[in-house]
NULO-886745 format. One record per residue: residue number from 1; residue in one letter; z, y, x of N, C-alpha, C in turn. Coordinates in steps of 0.2 Angstrom, whole numbers, plus 5000, padded with zeros to 4 digits. Atoms other than C-alpha are relative to their C-alpha. Example, Ala and Ser with C-alpha at 12.3 -4.5 7.8 and 13.67 -1.06 7.14 Angstrom:
<atoms>
num;residu;npz;npy;npx;capz;capy;capx;cpz;cpy;cpx
1;a;5000;4994;5004;5039;4978;5062;5000;5006;5004;
2;s;4999;4994;4996;5036;4995;5068;5003;5005;4996;
</atoms>
This chain:
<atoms>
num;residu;npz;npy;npx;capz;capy;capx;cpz;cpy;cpx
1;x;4994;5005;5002;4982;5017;5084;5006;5005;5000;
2;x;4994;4996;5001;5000;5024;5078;5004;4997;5004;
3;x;4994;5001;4995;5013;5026;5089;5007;5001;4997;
4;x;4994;4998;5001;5032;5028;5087;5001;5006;5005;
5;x;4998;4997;5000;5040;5043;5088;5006;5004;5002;
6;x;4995;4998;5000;5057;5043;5086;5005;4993;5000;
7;x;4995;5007;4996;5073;5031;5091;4999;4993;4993;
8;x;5000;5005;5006;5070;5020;5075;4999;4994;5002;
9;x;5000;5005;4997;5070;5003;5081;5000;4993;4993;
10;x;5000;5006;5003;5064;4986;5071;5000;4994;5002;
11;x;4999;5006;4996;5067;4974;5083;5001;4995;4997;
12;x;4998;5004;5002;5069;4958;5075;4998;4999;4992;
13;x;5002;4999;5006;5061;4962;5059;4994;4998;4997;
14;x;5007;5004;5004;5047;4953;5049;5000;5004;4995;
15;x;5002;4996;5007;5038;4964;5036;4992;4997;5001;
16;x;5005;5003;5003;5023;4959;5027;4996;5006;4996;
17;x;5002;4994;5003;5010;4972;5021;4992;4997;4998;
18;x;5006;5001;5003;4996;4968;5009;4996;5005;5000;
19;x;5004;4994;5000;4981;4977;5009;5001;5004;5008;
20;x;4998;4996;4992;4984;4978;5028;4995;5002;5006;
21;x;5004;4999;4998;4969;4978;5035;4995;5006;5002;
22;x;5004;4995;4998;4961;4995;5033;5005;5006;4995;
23;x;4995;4994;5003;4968;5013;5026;5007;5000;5000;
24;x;4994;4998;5001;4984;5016;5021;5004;4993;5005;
25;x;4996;5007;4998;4990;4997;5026;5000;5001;5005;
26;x;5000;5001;4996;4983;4996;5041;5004;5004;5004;
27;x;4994;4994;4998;4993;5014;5045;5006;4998;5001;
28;x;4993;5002;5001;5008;5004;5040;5001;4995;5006;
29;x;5001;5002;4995;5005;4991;5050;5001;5000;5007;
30;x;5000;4998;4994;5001;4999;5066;5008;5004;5001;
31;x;4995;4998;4999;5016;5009;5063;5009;4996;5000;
32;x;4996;5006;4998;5029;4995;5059;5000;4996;5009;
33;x;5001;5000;4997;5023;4987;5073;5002;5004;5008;
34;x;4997;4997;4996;5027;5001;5085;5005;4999;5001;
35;x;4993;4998;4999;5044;5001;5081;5004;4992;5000;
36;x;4996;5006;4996;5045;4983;5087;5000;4995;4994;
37;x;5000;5005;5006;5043;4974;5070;4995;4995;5002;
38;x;5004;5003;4999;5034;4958;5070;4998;5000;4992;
39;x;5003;4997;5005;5022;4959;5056;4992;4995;4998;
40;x;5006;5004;5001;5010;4948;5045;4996;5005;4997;
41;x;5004;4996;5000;4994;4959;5043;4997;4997;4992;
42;x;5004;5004;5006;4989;4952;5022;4995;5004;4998;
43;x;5006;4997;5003;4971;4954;5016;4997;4995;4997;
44;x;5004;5004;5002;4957;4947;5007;4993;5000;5004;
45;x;5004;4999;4996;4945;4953;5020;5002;4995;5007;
46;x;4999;5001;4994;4941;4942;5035;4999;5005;5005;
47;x;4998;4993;4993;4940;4959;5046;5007;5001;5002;
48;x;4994;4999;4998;4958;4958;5047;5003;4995;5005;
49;x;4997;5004;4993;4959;4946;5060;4998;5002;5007;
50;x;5000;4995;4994;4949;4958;5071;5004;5007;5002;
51;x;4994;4994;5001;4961;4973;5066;5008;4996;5005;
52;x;4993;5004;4998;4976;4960;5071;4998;4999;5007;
53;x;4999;5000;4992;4969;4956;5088;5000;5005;5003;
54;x;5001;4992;4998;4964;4975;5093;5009;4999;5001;
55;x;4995;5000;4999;4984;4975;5091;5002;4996;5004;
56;x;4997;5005;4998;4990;4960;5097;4999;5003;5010;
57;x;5000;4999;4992;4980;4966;5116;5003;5005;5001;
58;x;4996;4994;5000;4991;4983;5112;5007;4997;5004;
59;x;4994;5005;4997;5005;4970;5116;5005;4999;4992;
60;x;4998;4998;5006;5009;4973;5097;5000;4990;4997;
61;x;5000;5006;5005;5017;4957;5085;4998;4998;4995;
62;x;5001;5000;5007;5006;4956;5072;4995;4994;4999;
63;x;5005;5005;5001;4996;4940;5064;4996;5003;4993;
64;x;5006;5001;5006;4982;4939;5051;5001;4994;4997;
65;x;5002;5004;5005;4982;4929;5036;4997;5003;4995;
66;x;5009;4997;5007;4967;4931;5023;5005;4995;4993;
67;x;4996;5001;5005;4976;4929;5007;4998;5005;4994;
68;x;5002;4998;5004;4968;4934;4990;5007;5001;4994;
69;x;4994;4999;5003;4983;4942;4980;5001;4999;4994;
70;x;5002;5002;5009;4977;4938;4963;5002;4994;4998;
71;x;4998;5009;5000;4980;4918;4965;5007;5001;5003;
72;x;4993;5004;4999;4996;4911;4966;5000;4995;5004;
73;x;5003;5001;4993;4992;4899;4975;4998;5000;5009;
74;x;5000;4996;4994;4986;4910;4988;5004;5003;5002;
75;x;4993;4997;4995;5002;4920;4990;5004;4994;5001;
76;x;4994;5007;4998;5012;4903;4990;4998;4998;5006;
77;x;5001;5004;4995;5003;4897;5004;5000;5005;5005;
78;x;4999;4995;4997;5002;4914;5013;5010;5002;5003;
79;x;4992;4999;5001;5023;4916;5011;5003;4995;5003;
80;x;4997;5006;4996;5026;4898;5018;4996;5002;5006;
81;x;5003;4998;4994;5015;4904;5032;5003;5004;5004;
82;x;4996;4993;4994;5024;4920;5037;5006;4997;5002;
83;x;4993;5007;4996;5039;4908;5035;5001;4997;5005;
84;x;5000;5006;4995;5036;4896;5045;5000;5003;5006;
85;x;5003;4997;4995;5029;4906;5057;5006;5003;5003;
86;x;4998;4998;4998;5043;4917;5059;5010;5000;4996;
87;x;4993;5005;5001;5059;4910;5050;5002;5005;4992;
88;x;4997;4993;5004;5062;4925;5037;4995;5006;4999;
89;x;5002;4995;5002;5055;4941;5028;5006;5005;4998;
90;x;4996;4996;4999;5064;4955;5031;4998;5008;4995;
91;x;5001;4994;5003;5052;4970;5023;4994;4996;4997;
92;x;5006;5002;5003;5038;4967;5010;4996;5007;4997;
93;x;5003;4996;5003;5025;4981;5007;4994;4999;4997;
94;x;5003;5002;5006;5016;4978;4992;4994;5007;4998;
95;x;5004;4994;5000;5000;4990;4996;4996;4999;4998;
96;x;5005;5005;5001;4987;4978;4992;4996;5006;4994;
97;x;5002;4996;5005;4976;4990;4979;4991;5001;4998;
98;x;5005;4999;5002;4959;4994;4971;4997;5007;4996;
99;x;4998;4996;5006;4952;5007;4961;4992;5000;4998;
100;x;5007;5001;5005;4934;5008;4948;5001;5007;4998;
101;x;5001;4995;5004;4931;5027;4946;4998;5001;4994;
102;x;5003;5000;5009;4928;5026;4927;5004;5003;4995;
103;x;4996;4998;5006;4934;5033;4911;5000;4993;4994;
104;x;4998;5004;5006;4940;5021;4896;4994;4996;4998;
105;x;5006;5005;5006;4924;5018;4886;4994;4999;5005;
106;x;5005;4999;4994;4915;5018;4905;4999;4992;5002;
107;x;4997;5007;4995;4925;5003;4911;4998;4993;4997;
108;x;5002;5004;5000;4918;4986;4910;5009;4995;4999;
109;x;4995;5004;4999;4934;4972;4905;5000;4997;5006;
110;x;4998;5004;4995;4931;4964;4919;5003;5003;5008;
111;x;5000;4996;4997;4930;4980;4929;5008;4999;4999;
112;x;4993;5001;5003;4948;4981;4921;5004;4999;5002;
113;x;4997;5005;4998;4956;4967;4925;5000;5000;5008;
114;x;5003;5001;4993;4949;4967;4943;5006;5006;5003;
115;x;4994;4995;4996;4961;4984;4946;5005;4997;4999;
116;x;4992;5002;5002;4975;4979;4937;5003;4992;5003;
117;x;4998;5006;4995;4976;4962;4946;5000;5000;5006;
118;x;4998;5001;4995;4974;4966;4961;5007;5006;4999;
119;x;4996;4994;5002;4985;4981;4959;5010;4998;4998;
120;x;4991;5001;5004;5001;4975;4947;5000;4994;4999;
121;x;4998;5007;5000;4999;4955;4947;5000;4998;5007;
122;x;4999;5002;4994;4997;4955;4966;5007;5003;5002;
123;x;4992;5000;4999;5015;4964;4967;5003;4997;4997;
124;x;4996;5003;5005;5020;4955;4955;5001;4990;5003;
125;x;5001;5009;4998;5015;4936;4963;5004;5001;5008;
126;x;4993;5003;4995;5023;4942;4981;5005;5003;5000;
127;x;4993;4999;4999;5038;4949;4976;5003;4996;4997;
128;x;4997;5004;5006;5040;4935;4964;5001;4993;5005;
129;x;4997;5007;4995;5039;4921;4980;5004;5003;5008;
130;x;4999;4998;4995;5044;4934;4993;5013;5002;5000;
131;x;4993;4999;5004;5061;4940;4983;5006;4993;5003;
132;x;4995;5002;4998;5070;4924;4986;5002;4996;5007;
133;x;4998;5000;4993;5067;4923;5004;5002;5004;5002;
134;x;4997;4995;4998;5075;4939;5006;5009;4998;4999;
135;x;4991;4998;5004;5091;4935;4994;5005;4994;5006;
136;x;4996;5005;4994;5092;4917;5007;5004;5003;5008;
137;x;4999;4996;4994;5093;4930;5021;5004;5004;5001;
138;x;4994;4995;4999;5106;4943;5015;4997;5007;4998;
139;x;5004;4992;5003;5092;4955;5008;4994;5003;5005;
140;x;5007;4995;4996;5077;4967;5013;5000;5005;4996;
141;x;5002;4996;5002;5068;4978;5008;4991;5002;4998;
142;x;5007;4997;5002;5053;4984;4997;4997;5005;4999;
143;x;5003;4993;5001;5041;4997;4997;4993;4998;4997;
144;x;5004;5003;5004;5028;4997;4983;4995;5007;5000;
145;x;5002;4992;4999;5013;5010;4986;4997;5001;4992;
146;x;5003;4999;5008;5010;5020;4969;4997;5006;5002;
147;x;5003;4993;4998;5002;5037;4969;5000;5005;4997;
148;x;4998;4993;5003;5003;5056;4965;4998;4996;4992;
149;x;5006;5001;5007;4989;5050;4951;5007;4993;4994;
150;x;4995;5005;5003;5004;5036;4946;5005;5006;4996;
151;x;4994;4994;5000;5016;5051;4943;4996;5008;4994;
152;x;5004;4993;5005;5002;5064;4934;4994;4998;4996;
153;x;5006;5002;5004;4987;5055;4930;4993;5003;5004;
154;x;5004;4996;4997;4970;5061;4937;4993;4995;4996;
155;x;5005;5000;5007;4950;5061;4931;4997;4994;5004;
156;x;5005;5005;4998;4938;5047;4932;5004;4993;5005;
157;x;4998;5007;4995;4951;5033;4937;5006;4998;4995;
158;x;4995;5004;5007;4958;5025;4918;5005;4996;5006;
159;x;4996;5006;4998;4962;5009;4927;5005;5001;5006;
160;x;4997;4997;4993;4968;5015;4945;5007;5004;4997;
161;x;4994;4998;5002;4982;5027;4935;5002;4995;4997;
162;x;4994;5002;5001;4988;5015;4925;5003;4996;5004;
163;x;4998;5004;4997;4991;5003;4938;5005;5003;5004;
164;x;4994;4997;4998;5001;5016;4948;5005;5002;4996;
165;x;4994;5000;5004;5011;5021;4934;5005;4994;4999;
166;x;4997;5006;5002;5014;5003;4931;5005;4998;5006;
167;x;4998;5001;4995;5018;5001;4948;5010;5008;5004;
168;x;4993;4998;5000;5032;5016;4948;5003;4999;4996;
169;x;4997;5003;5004;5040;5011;4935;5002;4994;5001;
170;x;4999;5005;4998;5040;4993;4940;5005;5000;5003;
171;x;4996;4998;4994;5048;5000;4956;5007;5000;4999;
172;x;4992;4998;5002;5065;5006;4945;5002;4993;4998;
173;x;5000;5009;5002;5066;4988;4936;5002;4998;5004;
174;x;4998;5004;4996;5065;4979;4953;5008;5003;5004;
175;x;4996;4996;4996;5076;4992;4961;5008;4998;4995;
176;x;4996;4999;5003;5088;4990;4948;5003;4990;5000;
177;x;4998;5007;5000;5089;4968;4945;5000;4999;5008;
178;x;4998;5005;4992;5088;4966;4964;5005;5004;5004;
179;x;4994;4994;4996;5100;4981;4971;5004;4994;5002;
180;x;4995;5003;4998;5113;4971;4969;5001;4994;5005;
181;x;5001;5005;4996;5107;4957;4980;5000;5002;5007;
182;x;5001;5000;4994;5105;4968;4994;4992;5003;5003;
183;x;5006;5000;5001;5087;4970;4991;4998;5009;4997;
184;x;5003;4993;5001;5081;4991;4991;4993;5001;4998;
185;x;5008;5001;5001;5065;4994;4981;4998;5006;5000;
186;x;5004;4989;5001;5055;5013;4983;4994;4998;5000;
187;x;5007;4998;5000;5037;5016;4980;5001;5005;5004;
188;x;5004;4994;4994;5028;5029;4992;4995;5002;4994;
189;x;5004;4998;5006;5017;5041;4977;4994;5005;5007;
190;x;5001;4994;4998;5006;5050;4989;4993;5002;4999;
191;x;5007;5000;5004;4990;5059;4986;4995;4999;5002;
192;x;5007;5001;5000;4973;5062;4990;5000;4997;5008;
193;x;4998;5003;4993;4972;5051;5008;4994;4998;5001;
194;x;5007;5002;4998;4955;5048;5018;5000;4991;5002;
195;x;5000;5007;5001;4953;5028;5014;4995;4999;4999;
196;x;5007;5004;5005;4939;5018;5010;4999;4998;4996;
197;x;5000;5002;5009;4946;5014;4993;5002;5007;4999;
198;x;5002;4993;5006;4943;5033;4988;4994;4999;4996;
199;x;5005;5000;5004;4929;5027;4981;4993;5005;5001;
200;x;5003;4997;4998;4919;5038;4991;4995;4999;5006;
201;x;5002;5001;4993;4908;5036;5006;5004;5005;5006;
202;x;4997;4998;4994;4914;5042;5024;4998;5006;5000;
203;x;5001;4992;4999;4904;5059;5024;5004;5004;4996;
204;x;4998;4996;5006;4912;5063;5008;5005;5000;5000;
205;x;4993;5001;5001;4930;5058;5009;5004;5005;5001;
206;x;4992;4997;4998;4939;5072;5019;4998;5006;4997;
207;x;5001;4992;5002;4928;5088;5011;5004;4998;4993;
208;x;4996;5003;5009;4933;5077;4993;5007;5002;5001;
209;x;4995;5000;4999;4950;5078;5001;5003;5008;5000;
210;x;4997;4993;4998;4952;5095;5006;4996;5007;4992;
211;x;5001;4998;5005;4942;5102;4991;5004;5001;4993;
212;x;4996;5002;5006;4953;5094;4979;5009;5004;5002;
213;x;4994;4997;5000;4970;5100;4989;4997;5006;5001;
214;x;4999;4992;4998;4966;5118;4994;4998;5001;4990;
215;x;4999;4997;5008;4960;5118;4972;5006;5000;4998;
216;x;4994;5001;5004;4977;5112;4968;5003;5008;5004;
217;x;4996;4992;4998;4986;5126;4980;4997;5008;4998;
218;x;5001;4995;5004;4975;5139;4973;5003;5003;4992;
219;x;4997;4999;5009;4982;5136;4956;5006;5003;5000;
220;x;4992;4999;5002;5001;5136;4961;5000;5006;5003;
221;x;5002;4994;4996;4996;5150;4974;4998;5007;4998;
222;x;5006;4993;5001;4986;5162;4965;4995;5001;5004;
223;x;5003;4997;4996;4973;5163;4978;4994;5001;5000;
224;x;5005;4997;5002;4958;5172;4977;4994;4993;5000;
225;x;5004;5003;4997;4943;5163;4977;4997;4999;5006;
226;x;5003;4996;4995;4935;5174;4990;5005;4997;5006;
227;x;4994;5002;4993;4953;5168;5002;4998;4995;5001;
228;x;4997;5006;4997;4956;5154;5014;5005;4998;4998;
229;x;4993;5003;5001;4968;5142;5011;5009;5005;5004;
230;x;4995;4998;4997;4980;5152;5023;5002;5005;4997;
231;x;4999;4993;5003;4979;5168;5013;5001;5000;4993;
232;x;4998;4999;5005;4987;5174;4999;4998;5007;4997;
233;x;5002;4994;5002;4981;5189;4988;5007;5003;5000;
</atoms>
């Protein structure tokens, strides 16, 4: 479980993080959390009400709501719920994501659709009922997770890149009609991250992970084959 580390203090803070349940989210999560935020844990998996208790016996403020982000509907009713519950939203991180390793003419429409919705219409439905409980409030703040691959592109993952891109890009837009309100909006772009949505199995993820970074640093690097990541020719 993450700790806090330094005097940062959220006391008093309601943030919301889809896709919170496992990987990245849950990191967020646990981390917020630390630093005193009270915190609604969004997923479409029921396992996130066992993630939410494990914290809660930490002494940590965080509840579970099972919310499929694709339905309107279901964020509308998730949004009056963390309302309710806690009077305001303060942070919204919009992490919620998928991805269908395939290329173009691999992908299935449905496959398609299935990234791009959870991905760019689930930011899009809670920033669109979350927004104006922020503006009630005097403002927040959003963070939208995109990634390296959002920013350069990468192989066997059409629909997952464009969804990042769409998702930085979006970020400047929201960043740009809500500023003035008070309301701060940033993506986080980062890269290869040992999760369960790599698309990998557990054996595979971190040699995948480190395979992949120590090629890239060989390129900027020059470094031999024959070397270690530490060594340089």
């Amino acid at each position: 479980m993450l700790q806090k580390k330094d005097p940062l203090n959220l006391t008093g803070k309601v943030a919301v993080v889809t896709g919170g349940s496992s990987g990245i989210g849950l990191g967020v999560v646990e981390l917020l959390s630390a630093y005193g935020a009270k915190v609604a844990m969004v997923d479409i998996s029921p396992k996130g009400a066992d993630k939410a208790k494990e914290l809660q016996d930490a002494g940590r403020e965080v509840e579970f709501f099972q919310c499929d982000v694709t339905s309107e509907a279901s964020v509308m009713a998730a949004v009056k719920a963390i309302v309710d519950r806690w009077g305001k939203i303060d942070i919204l991180h919009n992490n919620a994501g998928v991805t269908v390793r395939k290329t173009m003419p691999d992908l299935t429409e449905k496959e398609w659709d299935f990234v791009l919705d959870v991905g760019l219409k689930g930011l899009f439905l809670f920033s669109k009922h979350v927004i104006p409980v922020m503006e009630a409030n005097g403002g927040g703040s959003i963070i939208n997770t995109g990634s390296g691959w959002g920013l350069k592109g990468g192989d066997q993952a059409a629909a997952y890149c464009a969804v990042k891109g769409g998702i930085v890009n979006v970020t400047r837009a929201m960043a740009i009609d809500h500023g003035p309100k008070n309301i701060r909006v940033n993506s986080v772009n980062p890269g290869d991250t040992d999760t369960d949505a790599a698309g990998r199995g557990p054996s595979d993820r971190r040699g995948h992970c480190r395979r992949r970074t120590h090629g890239r640093l060989s390129g900027r690097l020059r470094l031999q084959p024959s070397l270690g990541p530490h060594r340089t020719a």
